[in-house]
MARPA-692744 format. One record per residue (C-alpha): x, y, z. Coordinates in steps of 0.05 Angstrom, whole numbers, plus 5000, padded with zeros to 4 digits. Layout:
XYZ ...
//
This chain:
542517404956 549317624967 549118355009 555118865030 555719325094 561519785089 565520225127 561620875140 565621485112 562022085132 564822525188 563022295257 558121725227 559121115280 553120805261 553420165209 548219775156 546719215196 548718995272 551718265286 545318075308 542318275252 547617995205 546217325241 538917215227 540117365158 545116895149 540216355187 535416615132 539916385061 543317155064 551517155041 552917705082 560218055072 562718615125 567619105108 573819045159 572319535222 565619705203 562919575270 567519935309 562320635318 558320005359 564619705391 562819145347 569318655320 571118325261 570417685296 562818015328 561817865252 565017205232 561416875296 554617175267 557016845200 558517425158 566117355110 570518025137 572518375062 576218985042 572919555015 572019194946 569218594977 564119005009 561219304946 561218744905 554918464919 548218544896 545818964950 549719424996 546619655052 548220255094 547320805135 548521475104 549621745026 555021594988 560922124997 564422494942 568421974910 566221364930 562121074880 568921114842 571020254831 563720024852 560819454803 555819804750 549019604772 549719544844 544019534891 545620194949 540120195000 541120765048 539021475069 541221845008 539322565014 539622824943 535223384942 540124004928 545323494915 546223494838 553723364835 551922704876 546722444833 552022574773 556522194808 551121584823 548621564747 555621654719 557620964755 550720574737 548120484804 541420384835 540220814899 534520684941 532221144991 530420955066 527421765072 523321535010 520120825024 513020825050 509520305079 501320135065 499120805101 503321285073 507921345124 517421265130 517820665168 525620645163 525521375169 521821375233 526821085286 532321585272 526422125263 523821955333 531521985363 533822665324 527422955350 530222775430 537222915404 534823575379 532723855442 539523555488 543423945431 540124565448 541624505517 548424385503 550224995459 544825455484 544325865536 539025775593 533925425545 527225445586 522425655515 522625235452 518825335390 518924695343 516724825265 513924095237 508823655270 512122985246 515422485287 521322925299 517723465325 513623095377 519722745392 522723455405 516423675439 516223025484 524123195505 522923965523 517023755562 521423335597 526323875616 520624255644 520424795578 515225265547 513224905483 510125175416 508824765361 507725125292 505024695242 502424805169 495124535175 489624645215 488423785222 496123815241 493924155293 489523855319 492523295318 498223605370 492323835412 489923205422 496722905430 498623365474 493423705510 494624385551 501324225560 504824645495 502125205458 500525045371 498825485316 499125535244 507125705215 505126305183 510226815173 506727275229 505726745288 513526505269 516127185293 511527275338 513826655377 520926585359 522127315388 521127035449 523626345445 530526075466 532125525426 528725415359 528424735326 526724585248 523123925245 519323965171 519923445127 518023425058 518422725018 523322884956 521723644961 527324234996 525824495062 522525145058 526125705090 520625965139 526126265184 530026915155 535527155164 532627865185 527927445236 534627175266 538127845279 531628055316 531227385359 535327385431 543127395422 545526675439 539526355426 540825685394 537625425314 538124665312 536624495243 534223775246 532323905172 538524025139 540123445095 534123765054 537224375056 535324725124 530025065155 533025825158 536226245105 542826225138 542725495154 548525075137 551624355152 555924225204 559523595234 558823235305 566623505306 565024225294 556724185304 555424915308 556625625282 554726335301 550526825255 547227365269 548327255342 544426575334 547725955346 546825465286 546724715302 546624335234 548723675241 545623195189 546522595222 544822675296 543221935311 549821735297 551022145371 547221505401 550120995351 548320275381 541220525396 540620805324 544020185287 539719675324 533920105300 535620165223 537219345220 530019155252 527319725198 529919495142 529918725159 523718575124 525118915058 531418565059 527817825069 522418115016 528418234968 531317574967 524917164966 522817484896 529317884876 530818634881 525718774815 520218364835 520418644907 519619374878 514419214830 510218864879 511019414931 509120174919 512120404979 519020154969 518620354898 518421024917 524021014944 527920794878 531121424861 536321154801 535520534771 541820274740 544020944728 538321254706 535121824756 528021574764 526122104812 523822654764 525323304809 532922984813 532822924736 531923714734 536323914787 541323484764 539823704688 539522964665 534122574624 529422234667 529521524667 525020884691 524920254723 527219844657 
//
């Protein structure tokens, strides 16, 4: 099985597909590996990091031209533009709210596969989780950073971002409250927890009620395939304190707050309402070596299970990773993206 990792293109990504170490034990393992020219350099890793782990060092067309490309973050405007018809992209793609990307994706005949998506056996993102578990800590140093004398936190989400978040503000010695959408979520935080942070239910009511008060607020839902709901108004923001800080850890599904928008690790925040707006979609990339290392043990095994019975017969033997097929050669699988995007829904031919 012959597999790409390109050049990252997004703003301030410095993560990459797959580390040399990683590269290595795939190529010990039958893998023809090709690596884009400086696509280590986020991880201070070489070309030649590369060629002594045994991958060939291609141009940008070398890269893509294999059967599988694996990376870190969606593609950007423009760049499935030259990529062979029917090639294999397994990455985060965030297409929810993207219908101008999944155009794009089905107009060049290529297969996107989700890391958000895939489940393993219990229902649960086991490529998601890593980055999940680091946005979460990342969430909270980012509030410090562009906040202003951060002492209480309210986290919406109960997933592995917000304990994540929750673990970090405890950490710094803050006032926690969790607000979560079900009573088993819950209690779930109690027992994880204990005394030490304060949970409810994220009604609309015990939102305010606790955001009034709070100094840095942090969106942490996630919703397989689905938009974030906006549980934080605007008209909620321009009655919480002037300078508090809204990191929006949700954002590449559109963002927890009316007013929520993306931002860049160059230019991570914004100021509305008197709220400061942290929206950077890919936060790990802050803490790239850690995250990359990560994302190649994660995906590792899906990778071996691809080449021992091919791309097809790895997705039809496993439910989880075929969830996170969201266009097949072109077609969009993924029924919700079929609508936004307003074309035909397709299958796994």
């Amino acid at each position: 099985m012959r597999l790409g990792v390109p050049r990252e293109t997004k703003p301030g990504e410095r993560r990459v597909g797959l580390d040399p170490q990683g590269v290595a034990m795939l190529v010990r393992e039958g893998f023809a590996v090709s690596v884009e020219s400086g696509a280590g350099l986020g991880i201070a890793a070489e070309d030649q990091d590369y060629r002594n782990a045994g991958a060939a060092i291609v141009d940008r067309a070398g890269a893509w031209g294999n059967d599988i490309v694996v990376k870190v973050k969606e593609l950007q405007p423009g760049e499935a533009t030259g990529v062979p018809r029917g090639t294999a992209v397994f990455s985060f793609q965030h297409l929810v709210g993207a219908p101008d990307a999944v155009r794009e994706l089905a107009h060049a005949g290529l297969t996107a596969i989700a890391y958000e998506m895939v489940r393993d056996d219990t229902g649960r993102f086991p490529i998601l989780a890593p980055m999940s578990e680091l946005a979460g800590q990342l969430a909270i140093e980012a509030a410090v950073a562009h906040g202003r004398d951060v002492r209480r936190v309210l986290i919406l989400g109960a997933g592995r971002v917000a304990r994540a978040a929750a673990d970090t503000a405890l950490d710094h010695e803050m006032q926690v409250t969790v607000l979560c959408s079900s009573a088993t979520s819950q209690a779930s935080l109690r027992e994880a927890f204990g005394e030490d942070i304060a949970t409810g239910l994220a009604t609309p009511g015990e939102i305010a009620a606790a955001a009034l008060t709070a100094d840095a607020l942090v969106g942490a839902v996630f919703a397989a395939g689905m938009p974030t709901p906006k549980l934080v108004t605007r008209a909620l923001l321009a009655r919480m304190k002037p300078g508090s800080v809204l990191v929006d850890v949700c954002i590449e599904e559109g963002g927890i707050a009316e007013t929520s928008r993306r931002t860049t690790h160059d230019e991570p925040t914004f100021v509305e309402e008197g709220i400061v707006h942290y929206g950077v979609g890919n936060m790990p990339a802050a803490v790239p070596h850690e995250a990359t290392r990560a994302l190649s043990n994660a995906v590792m095994p899906y990778l071996r299970r691809m080449k021992a019975v091919g791309l097809r017969g790895a997705i039809a033997e496993d439910a989880g990773l075929r969830a996170g097929v969201l266009l097949w050669e072109g077609h969009v699988v993924d029924a919700a993206l079929a609508r936004e995007s307003g074309l035909p829904p397709g299958s796994i031919a």
